[in-house]
C-alpha positions in Angstrom: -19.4 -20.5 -22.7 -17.2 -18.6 -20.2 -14.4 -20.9 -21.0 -15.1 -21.0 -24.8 -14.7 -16.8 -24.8 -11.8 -16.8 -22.5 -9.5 -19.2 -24.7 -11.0 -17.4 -27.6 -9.5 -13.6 -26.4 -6.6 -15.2 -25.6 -5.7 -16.8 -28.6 -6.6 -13.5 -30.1 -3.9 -11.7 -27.9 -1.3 -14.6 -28.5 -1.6 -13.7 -33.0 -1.9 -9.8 -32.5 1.8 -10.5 -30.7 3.6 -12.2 -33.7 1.5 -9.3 -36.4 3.6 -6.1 -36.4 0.1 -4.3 -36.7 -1.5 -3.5 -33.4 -5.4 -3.8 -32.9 -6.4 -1.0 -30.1 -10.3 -2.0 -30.9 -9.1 -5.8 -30.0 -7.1 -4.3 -27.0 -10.1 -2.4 -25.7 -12.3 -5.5 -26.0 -9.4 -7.6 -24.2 -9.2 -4.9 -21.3 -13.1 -4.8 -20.9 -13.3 -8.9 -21.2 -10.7 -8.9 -18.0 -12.2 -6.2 -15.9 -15.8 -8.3 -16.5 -14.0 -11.6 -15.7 -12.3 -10.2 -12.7 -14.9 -8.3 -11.1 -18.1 -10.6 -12.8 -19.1 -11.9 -9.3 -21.9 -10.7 -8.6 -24.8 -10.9 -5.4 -25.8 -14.5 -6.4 -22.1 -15.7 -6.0 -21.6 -15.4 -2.2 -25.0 -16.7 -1.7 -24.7 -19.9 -3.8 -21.2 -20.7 -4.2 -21.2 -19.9 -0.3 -17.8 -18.1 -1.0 -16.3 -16.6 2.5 -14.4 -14.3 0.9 -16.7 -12.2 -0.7 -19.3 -12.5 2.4 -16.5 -10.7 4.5 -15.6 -8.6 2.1 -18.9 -7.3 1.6 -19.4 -7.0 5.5 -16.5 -4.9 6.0 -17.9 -3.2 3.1 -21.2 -2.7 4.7 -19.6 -1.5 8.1 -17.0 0.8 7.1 -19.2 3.8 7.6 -18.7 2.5 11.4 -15.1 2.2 11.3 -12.7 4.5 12.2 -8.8 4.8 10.6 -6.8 4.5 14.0 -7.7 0.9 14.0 -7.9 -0.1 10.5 -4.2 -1.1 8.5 -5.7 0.1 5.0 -6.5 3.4 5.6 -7.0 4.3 1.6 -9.4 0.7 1.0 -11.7 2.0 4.3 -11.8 5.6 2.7 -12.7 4.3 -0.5 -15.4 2.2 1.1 -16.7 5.1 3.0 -17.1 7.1 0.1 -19.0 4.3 -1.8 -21.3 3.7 0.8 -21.9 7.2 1.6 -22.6 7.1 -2.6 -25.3 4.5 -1.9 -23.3 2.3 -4.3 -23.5 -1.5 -3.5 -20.4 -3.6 -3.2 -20.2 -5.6 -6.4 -20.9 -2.3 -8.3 -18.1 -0.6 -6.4 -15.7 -3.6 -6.7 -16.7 -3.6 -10.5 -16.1 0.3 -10.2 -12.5 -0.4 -8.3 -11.3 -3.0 -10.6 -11.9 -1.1 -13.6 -10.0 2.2 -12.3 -7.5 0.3 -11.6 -6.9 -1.9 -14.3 -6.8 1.3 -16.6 -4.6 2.8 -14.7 -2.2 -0.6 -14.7 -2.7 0.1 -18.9 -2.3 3.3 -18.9 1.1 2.6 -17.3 2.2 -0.3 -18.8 1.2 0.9 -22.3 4.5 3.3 -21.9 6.9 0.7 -21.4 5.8 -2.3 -23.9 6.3 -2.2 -27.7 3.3 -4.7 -27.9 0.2 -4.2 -25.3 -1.1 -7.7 -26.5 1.9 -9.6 -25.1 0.6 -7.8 -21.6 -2.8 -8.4 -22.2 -1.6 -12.1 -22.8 0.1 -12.6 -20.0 -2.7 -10.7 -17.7 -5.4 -13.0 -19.0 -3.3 -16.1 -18.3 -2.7 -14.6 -14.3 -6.6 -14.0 -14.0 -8.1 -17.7 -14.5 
């Protein structure tokens, strides 16, 4: 189903590029179907899929409160972390969190310098599977 949605979007993105009308409701639901695909791992997925990754990840997440900055090469990651812990936010939500700041920012800026945000989007989606 995954798959069946993700071609779907994309072929979406790929007419809205040849139409000389923009969508911004189909760009919003683009935008919100990549920060859900990027950031959809959830609790279950390190457990099951026995992913390393997101085991560490979610360690160093759990132990930043612990950590200091004189030994630690990304300072602004380990202050963000602190703050989410100190929150009470748990690490998918803040990754989730993260990844969707970020990714509007990355619109927000790119949205400036492209006549058509679809041929972005396009292009995004393509990067993220």
């Amino acid at each position: 189903m995954t798959i069946l949605l993700y071609f779907t979007v994309m072929l979406i993105n790929l007419m809205l590029v040849f139409n000389k009308k923009q969508s911004k409701m189909i760009s919003l639901l683009t935008i919100l179907f990549i920060i859900l695909f990027i950031s959809g791992a959830g609790p279950k997925y390190s457990t099951i899929n026995h992913s390393r990754d997101y085991i560490n990840y979610e360690i160093s997440y759990n132990n930043s409160l612990e950590e200091t900055y004189s030994n630690n090469y990304n300072i602004s990651y380990l202050f963000l972390s602190k703050i989410g812990n100190k929150v009470g936010i748990d690490f998918f939500y803040f990754r989730l969190i993260l990844i969707s700041i970020l990714f509007f920012i990355l619109y927000l800026r790119i949205k400036n310098y492209t006549f058509n945000i679809n041929l972005f989007l396009l292009l995004y989606i393509c990067c993220t599977l």
